[in-house]
Every structure is written in C-alpha cells, then in structure tokens.
MIMIVO-951619 format. One record per residue: x, y, z of N, C-alpha, C in turn; residue number from 1. Coordinates in steps of 0.2 Angstrom, whole numbers, plus 5000, padded with zeros to 4 digits. Atoms other than C-alpha are relative to their C-alpha. Layout:
// residues N
<atom <X Y Z> <X Y Z> <X Y Z> NUM>
...
This chain:
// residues 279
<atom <4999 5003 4994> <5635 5500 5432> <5003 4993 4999> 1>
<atom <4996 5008 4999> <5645 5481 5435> <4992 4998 5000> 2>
<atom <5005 5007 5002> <5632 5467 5432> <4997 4999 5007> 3>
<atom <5004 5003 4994> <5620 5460 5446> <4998 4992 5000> 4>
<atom <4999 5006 5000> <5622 5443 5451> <4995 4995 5005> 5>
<atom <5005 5004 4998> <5607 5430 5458> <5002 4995 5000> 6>
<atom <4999 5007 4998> <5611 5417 5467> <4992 4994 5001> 7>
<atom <5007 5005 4999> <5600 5404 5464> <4993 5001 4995> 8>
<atom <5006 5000 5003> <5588 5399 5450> <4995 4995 5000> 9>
<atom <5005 5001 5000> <5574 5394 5457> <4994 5003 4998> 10>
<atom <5004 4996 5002> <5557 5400 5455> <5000 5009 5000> 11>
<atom <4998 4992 4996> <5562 5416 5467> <5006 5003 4996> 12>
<atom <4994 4998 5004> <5579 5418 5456> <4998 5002 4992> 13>
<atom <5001 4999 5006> <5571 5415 5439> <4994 5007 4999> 14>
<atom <5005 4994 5000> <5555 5429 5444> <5005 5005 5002> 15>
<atom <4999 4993 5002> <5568 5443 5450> <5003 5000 4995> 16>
<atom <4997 5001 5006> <5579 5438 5434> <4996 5003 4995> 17>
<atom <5005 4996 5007> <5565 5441 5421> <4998 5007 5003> 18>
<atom <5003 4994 4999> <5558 5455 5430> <5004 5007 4999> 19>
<atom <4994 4996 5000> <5574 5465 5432> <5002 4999 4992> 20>
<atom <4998 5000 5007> <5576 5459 5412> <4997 5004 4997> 21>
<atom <5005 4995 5002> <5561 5466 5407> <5001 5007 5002> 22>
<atom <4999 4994 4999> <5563 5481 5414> <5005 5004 4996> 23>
<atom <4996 4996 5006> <5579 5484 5403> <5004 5008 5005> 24>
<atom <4999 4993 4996> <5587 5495 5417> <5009 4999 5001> 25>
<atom <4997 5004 4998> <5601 5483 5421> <5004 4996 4998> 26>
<atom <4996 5001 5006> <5617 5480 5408> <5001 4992 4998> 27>
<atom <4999 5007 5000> <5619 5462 5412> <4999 4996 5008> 28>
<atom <5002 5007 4991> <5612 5447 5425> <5004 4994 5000> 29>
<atom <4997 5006 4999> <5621 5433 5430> <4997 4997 5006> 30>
<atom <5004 5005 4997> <5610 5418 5435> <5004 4993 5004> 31>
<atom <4997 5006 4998> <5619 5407 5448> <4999 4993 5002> 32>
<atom <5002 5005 4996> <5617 5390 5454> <5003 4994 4998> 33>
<atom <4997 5008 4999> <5624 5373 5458> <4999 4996 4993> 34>
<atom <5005 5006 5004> <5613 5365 5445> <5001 5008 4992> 35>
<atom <4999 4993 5007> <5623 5375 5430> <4997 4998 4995> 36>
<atom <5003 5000 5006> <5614 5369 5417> <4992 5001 5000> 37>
<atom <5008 4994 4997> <5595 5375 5425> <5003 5005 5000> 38>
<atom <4999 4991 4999> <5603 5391 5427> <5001 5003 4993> 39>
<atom <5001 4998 5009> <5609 5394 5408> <4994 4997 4997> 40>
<atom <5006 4999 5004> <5594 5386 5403> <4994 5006 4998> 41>
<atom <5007 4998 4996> <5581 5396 5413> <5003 5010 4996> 42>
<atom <5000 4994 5003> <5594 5411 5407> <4998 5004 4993> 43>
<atom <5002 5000 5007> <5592 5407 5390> <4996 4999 4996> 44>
<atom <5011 5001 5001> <5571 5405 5390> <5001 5009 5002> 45>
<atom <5001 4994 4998> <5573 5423 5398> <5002 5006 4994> 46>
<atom <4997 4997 5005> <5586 5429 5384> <4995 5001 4994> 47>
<atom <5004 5000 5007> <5574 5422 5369> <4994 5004 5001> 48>
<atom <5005 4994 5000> <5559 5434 5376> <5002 5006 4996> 49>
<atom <5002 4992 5000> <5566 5449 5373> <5000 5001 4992> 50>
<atom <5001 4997 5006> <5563 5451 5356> <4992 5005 5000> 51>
<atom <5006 4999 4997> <5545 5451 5361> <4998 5004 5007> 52>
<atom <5001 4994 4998> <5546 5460 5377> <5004 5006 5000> 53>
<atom <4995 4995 5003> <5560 5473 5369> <5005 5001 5005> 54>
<atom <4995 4999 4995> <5574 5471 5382> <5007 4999 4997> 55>
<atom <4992 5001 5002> <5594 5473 5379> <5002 4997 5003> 56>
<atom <4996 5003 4993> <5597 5466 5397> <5003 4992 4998> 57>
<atom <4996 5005 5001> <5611 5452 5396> <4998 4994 5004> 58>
<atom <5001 5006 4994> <5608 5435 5405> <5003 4997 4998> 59>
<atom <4998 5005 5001> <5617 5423 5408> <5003 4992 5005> 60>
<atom <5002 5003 4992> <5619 5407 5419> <5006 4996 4999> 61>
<atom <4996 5000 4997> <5633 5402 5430> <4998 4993 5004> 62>
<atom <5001 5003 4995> <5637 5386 5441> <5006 5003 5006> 63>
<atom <4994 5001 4997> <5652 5394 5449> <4997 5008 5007> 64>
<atom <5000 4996 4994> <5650 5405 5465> <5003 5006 4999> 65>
<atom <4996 4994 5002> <5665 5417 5459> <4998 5002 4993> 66>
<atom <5004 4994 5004> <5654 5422 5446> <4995 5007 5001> 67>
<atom <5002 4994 4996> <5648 5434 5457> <5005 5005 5003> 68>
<atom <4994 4999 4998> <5664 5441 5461> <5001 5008 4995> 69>
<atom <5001 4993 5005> <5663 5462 5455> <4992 5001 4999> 70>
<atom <5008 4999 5000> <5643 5460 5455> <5000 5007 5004> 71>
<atom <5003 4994 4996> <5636 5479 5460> <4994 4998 5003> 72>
<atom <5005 5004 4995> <5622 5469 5468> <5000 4991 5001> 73>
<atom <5002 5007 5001> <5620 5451 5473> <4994 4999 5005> 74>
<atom <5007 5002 4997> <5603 5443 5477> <5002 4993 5001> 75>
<atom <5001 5008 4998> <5600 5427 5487> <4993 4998 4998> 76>
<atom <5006 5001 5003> <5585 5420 5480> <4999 4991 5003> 77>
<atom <5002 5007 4997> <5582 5401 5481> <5003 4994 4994> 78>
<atom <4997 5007 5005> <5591 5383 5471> <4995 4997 4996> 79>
<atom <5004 5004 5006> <5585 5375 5455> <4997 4993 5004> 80>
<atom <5003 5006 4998> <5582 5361 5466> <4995 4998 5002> 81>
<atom <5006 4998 4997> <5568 5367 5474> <4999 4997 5007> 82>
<atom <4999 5000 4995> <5574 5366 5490> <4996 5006 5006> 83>
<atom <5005 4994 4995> <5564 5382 5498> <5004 5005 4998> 84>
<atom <4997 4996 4999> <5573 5397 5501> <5007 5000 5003> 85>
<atom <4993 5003 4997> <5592 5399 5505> <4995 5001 5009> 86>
<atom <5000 4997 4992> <5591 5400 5525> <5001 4992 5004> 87>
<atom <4996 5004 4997> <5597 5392 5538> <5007 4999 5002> 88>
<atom <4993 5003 5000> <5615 5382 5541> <5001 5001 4990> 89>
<atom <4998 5001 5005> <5615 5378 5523> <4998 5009 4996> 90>
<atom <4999 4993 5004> <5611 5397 5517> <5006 5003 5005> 91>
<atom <4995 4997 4997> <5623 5405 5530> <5006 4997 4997> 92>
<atom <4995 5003 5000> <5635 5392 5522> <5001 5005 4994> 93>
<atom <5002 4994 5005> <5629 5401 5506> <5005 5008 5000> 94>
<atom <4998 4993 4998> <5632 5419 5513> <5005 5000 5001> 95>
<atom <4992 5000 4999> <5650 5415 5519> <5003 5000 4991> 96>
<atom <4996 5000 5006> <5656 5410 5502> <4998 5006 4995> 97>
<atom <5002 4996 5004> <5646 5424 5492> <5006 5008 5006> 98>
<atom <4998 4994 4996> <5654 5437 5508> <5008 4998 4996> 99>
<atom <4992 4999 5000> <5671 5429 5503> <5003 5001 4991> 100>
<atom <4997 4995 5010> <5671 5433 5483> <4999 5007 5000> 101>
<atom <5004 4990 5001> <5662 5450 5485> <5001 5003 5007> 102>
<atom <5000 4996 4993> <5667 5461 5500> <4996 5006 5000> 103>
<atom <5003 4993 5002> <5657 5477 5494> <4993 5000 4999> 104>
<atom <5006 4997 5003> <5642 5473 5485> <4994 5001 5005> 105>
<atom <5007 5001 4993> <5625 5475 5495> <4997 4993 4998> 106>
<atom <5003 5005 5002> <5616 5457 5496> <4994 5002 5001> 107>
<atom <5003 4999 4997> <5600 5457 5495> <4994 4992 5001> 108>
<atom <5003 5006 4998> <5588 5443 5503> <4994 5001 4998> 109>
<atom <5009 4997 5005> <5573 5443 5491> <4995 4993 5004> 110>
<atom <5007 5002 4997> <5564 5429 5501> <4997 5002 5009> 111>
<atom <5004 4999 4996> <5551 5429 5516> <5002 4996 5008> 112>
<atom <4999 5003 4992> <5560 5418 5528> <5006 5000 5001> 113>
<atom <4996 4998 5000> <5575 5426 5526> <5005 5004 5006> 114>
<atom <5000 4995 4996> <5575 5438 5541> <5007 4996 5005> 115>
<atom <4997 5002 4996> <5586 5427 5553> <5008 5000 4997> 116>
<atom <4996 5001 5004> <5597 5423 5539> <5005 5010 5001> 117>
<atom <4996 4994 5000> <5602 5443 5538> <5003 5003 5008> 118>
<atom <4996 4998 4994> <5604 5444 5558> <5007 4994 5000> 119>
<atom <4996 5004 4998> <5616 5430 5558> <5006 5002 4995> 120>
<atom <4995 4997 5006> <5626 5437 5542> <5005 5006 5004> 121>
<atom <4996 4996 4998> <5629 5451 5552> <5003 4999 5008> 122>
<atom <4996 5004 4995> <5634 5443 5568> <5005 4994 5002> 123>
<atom <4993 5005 5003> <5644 5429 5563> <5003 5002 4993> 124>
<atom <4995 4999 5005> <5650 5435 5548> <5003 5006 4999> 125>
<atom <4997 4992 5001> <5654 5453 5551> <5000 5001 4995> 126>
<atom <5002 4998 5006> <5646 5457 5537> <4996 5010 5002> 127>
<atom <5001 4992 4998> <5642 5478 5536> <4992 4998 5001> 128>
<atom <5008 4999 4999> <5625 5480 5542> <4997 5005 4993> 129>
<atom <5002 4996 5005> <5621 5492 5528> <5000 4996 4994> 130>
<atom <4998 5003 5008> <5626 5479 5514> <4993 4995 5001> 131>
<atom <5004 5005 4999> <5612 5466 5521> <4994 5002 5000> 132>
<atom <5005 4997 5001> <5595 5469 5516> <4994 4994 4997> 133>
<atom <5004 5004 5001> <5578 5459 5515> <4994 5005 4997> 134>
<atom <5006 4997 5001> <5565 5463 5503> <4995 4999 4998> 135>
<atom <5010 5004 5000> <5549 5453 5505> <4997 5008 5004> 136>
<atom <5003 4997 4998> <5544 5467 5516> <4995 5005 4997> 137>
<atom <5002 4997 5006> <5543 5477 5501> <4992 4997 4995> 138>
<atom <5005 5006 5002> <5531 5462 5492> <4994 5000 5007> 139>
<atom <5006 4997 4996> <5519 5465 5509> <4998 5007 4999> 140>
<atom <5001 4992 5002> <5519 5484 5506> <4995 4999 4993> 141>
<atom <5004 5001 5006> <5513 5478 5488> <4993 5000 4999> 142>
<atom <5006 5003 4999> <5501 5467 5492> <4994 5005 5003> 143>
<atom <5005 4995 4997> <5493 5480 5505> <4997 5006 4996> 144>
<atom <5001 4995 5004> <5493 5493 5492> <4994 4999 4994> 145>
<atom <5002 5004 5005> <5484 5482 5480> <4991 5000 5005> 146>
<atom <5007 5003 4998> <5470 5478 5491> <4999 5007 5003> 147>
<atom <5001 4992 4999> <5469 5498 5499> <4996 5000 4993> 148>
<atom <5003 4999 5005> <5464 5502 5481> <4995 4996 4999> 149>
<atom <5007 5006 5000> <5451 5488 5480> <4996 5005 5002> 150>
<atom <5004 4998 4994> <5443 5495 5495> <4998 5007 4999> 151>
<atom <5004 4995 5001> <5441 5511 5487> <4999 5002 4992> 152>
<atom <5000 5001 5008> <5440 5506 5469> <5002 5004 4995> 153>
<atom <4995 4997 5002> <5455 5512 5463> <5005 4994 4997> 154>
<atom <4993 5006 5001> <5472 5504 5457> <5004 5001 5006> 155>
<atom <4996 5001 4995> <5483 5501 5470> <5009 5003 4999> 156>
<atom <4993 4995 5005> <5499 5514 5460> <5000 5004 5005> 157>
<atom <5000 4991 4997> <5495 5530 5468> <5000 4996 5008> 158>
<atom <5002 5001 4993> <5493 5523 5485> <5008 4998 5004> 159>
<atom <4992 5000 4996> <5508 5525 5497> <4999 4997 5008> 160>
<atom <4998 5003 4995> <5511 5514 5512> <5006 4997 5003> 161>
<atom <4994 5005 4998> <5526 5509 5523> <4997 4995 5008> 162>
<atom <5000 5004 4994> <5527 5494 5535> <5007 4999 5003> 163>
<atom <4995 5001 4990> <5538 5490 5551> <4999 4994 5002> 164>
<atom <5001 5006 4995> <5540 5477 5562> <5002 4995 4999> 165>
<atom <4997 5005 5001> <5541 5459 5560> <4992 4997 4998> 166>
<atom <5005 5003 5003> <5526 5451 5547> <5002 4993 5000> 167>
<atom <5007 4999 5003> <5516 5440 5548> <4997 5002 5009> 168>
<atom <5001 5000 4992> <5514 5440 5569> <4999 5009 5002> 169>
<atom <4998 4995 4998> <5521 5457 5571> <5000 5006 4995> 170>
<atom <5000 4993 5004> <5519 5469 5558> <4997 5005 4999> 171>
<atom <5006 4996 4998> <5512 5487 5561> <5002 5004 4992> 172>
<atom <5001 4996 5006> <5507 5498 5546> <5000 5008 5000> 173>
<atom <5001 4992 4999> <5510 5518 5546> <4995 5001 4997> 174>
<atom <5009 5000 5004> <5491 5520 5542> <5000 5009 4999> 175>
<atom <5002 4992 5000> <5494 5540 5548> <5005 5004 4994> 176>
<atom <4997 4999 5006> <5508 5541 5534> <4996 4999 4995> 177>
<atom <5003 4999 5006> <5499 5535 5522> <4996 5004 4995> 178>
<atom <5004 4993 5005> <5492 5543 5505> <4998 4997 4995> 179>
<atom <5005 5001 5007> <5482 5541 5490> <5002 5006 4996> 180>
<atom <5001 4993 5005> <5489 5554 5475> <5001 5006 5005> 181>
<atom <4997 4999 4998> <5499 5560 5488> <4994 5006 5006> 182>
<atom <5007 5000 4995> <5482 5566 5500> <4999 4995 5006> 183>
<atom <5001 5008 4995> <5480 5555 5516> <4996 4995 4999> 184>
<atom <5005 5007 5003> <5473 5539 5514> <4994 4997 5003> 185>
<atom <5005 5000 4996> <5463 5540 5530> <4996 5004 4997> 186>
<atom <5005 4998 5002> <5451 5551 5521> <4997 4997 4996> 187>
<atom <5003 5005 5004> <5447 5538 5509> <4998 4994 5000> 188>
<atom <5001 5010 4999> <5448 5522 5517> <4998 5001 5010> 189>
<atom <5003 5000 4996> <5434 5521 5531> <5003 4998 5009> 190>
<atom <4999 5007 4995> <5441 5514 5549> <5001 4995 5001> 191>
<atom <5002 5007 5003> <5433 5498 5547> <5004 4997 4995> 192>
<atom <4997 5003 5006> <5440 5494 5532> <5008 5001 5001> 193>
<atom <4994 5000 4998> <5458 5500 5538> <5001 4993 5005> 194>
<atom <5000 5007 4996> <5455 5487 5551> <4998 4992 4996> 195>
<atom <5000 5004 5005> <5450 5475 5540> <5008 4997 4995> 196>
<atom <4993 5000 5003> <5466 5477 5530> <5006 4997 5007> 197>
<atom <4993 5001 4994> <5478 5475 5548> <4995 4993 5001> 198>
<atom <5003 5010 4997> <5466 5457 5553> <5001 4997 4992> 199>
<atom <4997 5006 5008> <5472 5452 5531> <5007 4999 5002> 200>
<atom <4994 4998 4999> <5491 5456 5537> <5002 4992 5001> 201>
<atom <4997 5008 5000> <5494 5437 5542> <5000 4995 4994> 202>
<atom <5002 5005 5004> <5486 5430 5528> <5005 5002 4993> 203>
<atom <4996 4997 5005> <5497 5441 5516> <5007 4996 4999> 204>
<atom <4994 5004 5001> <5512 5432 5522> <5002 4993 5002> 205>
<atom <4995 4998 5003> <5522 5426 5515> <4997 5001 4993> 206>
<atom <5003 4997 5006> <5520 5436 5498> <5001 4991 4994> 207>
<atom <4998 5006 5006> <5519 5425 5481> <5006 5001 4997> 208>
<atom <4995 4999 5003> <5533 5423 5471> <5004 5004 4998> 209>
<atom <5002 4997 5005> <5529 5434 5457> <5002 5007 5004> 210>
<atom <4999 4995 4993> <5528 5448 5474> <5004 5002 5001> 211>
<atom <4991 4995 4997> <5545 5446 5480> <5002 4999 4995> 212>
<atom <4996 5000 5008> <5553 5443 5462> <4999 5008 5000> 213>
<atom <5002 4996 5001> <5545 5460 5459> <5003 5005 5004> 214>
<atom <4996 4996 4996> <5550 5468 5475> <5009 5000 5001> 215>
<atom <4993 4999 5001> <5567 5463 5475> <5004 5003 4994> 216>
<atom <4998 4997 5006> <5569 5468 5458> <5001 5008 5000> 217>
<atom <5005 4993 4997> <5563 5486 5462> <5006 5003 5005> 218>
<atom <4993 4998 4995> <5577 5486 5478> <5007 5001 4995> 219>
<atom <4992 5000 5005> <5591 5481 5466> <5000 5003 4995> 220>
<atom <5000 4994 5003> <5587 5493 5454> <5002 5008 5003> 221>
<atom <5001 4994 4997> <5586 5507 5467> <5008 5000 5004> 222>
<atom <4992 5001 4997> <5603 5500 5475> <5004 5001 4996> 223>
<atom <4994 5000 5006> <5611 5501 5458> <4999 5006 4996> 224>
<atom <4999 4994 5006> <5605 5514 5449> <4997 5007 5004> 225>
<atom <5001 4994 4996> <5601 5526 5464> <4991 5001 4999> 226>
<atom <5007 4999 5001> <5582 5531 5468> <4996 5004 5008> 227>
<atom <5004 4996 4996> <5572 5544 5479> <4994 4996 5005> 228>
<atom <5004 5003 4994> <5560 5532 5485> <5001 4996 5004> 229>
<atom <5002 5000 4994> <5556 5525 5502> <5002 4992 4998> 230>
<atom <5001 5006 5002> <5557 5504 5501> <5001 4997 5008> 231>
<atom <4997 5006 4993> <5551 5491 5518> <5001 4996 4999> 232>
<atom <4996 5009 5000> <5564 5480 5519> <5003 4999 5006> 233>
<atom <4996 5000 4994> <5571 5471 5533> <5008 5001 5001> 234>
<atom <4992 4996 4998> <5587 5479 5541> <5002 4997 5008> 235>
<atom <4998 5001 4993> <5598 5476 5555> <5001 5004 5004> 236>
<atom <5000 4994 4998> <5594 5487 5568> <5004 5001 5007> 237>
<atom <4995 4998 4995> <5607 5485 5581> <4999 4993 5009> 238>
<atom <5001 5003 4995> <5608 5472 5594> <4997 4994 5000> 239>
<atom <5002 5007 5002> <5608 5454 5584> <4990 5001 4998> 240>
<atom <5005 5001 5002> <5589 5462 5580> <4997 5003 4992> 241>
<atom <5000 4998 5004> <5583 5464 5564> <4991 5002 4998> 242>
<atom <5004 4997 5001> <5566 5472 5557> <4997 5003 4994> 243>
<atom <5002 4996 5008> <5555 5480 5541> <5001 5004 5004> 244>
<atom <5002 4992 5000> <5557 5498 5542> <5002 5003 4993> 245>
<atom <5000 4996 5007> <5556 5512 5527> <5008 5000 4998> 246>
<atom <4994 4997 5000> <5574 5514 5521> <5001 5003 4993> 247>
<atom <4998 4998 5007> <5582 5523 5507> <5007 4996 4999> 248>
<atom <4994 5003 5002> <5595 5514 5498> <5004 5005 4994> 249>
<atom <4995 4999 5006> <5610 5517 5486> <5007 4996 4999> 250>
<atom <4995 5003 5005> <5624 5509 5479> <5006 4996 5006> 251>
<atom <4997 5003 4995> <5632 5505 5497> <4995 4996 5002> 252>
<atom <5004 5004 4995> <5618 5497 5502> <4991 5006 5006> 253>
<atom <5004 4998 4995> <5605 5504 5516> <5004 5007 5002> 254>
<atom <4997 4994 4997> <5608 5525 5517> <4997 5001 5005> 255>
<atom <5002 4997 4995> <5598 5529 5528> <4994 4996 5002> 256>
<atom <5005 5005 4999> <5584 5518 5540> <4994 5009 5002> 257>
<atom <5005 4998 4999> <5567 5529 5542> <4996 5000 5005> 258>
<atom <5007 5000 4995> <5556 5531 5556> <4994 5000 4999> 259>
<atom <5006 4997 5003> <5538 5529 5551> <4999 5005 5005> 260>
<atom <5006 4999 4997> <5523 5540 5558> <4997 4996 5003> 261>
<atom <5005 5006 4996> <5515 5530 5570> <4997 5002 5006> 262>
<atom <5004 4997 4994> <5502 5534 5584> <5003 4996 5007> 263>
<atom <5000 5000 4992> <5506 5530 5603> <5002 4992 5001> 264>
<atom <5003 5007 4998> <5499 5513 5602> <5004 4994 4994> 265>
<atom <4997 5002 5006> <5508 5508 5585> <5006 5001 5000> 266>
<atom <4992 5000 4998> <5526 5513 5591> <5000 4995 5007> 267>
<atom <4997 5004 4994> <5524 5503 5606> <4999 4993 4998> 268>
<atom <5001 5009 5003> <5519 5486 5596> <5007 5001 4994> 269>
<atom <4995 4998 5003> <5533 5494 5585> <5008 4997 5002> 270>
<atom <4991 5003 4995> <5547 5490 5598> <4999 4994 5002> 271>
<atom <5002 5005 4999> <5538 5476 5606> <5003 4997 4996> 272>
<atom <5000 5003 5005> <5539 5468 5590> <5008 4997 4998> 273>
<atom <4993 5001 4998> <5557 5471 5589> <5005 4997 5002> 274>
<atom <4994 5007 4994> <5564 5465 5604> <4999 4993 5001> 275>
<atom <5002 5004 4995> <5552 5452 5606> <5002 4994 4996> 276>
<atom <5002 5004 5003> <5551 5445 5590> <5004 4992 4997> 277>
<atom <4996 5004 5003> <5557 5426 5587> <5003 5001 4992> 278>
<atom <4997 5000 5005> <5569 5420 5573> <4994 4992 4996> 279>
C-alpha cells in the first residue's frame, strides 16, 4: 500500500506513529509538522527502536503539508508545539490544506475533541462523508473493555463492546451485544456492575494518549490493509450531525455504518443524543 501520513508530531502524532511502527504492518509513515525538525527527530527516536522492537516500518519526518500528497491514510493528530488537538478555525484551516493535496485518502481524526472538526470538514468543505472519521471513540470502547474484564477478573481481549452516541454526556453502550469469548456478557457481568461501568463512562473521557494513539492506529490499519472487524468511531451521520456508531472500514474510508442492538430505552438516548448533542 502508499505510505500513511500523520499530521502532526505531538504527543498524539508521535503515540499513533510508534504504535502503527511497532506493529510493522505499515511500509512507510511520514510524520508531519510545522516544527520540521521535532518531526524528523521524534521520527528518528522511533526509527533507532526498531532493532529492539523488530520493526521494518519506515518513518520519516516532514515540515511540508504536500508530503502527504498520495498518502493511503492521513491522520490528524496534534502539533509539536503543544498546542492541544488540531480543532477549531486553526484545525479546519489544517483540514482544507490536507483536503487540497489529498482528494482520496480517508482522514482520520485520532483526537477526542475532534467531533465538530469532522462535521464542519464535511459541511464547509465537501469533503465525502465516508473519508472523515474519528477515532477516540474506539479508545472509550478500550477503556470499557479493560475495566469489564476487571470486574470479572479476566483481561479485557476477549470482551466485545460497541458504543454509540456522543461521550462523555451522551454515550450509550450496546450492553445486549455485548460478549465475552464470543458468549453474552450479560451473563458474566452482574447488573450492578453494568451500571457502574455506564456512571465511569464520563470519567473515561477523554481517553489517554497512549488510548487513542493505540485506537487510531488499529483504524488506519484496517483502512489500509482491510479488516473484518467492527470499530466506534465518530461518522457523519447526515444532517451536519455527527456521532460514534460501530462501522466497518476499508481503503475508501467508512463501508458501511452499523446499527447496534440496543433496548427501547437505549435507542431513544441513542437519537436524543444525536440530535441534541452540542459541538
């Protein structure tokens, strides 16, 4: 596949970067940022690993925007300067310049306060709604997964959950989907303790770094190299509103968005959520 290109070597830029190196799935990364000599640094701290952790993956770091120009994914992540997260005026400024080297690739918005950033891409920028993807939501899925296994003193691997909605206010959790070693999960994990997990849901976000580095990596893998499984990321769901739902991805971006399982009560905070939910 073409290279994948991260805008932005901040914390959030240099955790998907390593994470996506490590794994050694992914032929070459190109790490971009204003502040071109933090970005080939932090490439070439990533490069000198891989002896030790056994990777081929190529990195290398960019100050030029039209170095992402042919990228099969580009990720927005966050500036060396330690500004926060692209978003806002100054990230949509971003998103314009990245839409006008790259018409194709899928972008994907690896931080947690990015959601707005992806309705306004696609409303001011007529950008394809399938190319535009957030995936902190993914990074909550994580977390919830991590702590489910806790609660039944397991690991948190085999355990399957998808979330919905809009985190940290609004996000509802398919509790009746969910599984354990592919068995429901509601047989394992008490009610109590399911509610206890939905009253942690605020305090989960926004994920750590380390989370969404992790999560985003994990997207853009499955955007690039094709993948069976499920991933909640925020998508644009029609009518300037945007939302986590399960989607499947591939190499265009968002193939198809998923409907969880949800009870009665948990589709109608589902929509609420939705329509209701600020930027």
């Amino acid at each position: 596949m073409s290279f994948v290109a991260i805008i932005g070597s901040g914390a959030l830029g240099g955790a998907v970067a390593h994470t996506l190196a490590v794994r050694d799935r992914i032929g070459e990364i190109r790490l971009i940022d204003a502040e071109e000599r933090i970005a080939q640094g932090k490439a070439l701290d990533i490069r000198q690993s891989s002896p030790i952790d056994r990777f081929a993956t190529a990195v290398v770091g960019s100050g030029a925007i039209a170095a992402a120009a042919g990228a099969g994914v580009i990720v927005l992540a966050d500036p060396a300067s330690g500004a926060g997260e692209f978003a806002g005026e100054a990230g949509l400024t971003l998103l314009r310049q990245v839409a006008a080297v790259e018409s194709k690739a899928p972008i994907v918005c690896a931080g947690g306060s990015q959601r707005e950033l992806i309705a306004r891409g696609v409303r001011e920028l007529h950008i394809a709604e399938a190319r535009l993807i957030g995936s902190a939501p993914a990074a909550l899925e994580s977390a919830l997964r991590a702590l489910a296994g806790l609660a039944i003193d397991s690991s948190g691997v085999p355990v399957a959950i998808s979330v919905a909605g809009v985190p940290p206010d609004h996000a509802v959790v398919a509790w009746e989907e969910a599984s354990l070693d592919g068995q429901p999960l509601t047989s394992h994990v008490p009610p109590h303790v399911i509610a206890g997990l939905n009253a942690r849901l605020r305090g989960l976000w926004p994920p750590g770094t380390h989370t969404l580095g992790a999560a985003a990596a994990r997207v853009v893998e499955a955007i690039a190299l094709g993948s069976r499984r499920r991933f909640s990321c925020f998508v644009h769901l029609g009518n300037g509103r945007v939302g986590a739902m399960p989607v499947e991805l591939g190499e265009d971006g968002v193939r198809r968005v998923i409907e969880p399982v949800l009870t009665r009560q948990e589709r109608t905070r589902l929509e609420n959520a939705v329509e209701n939910a600020d930027f």
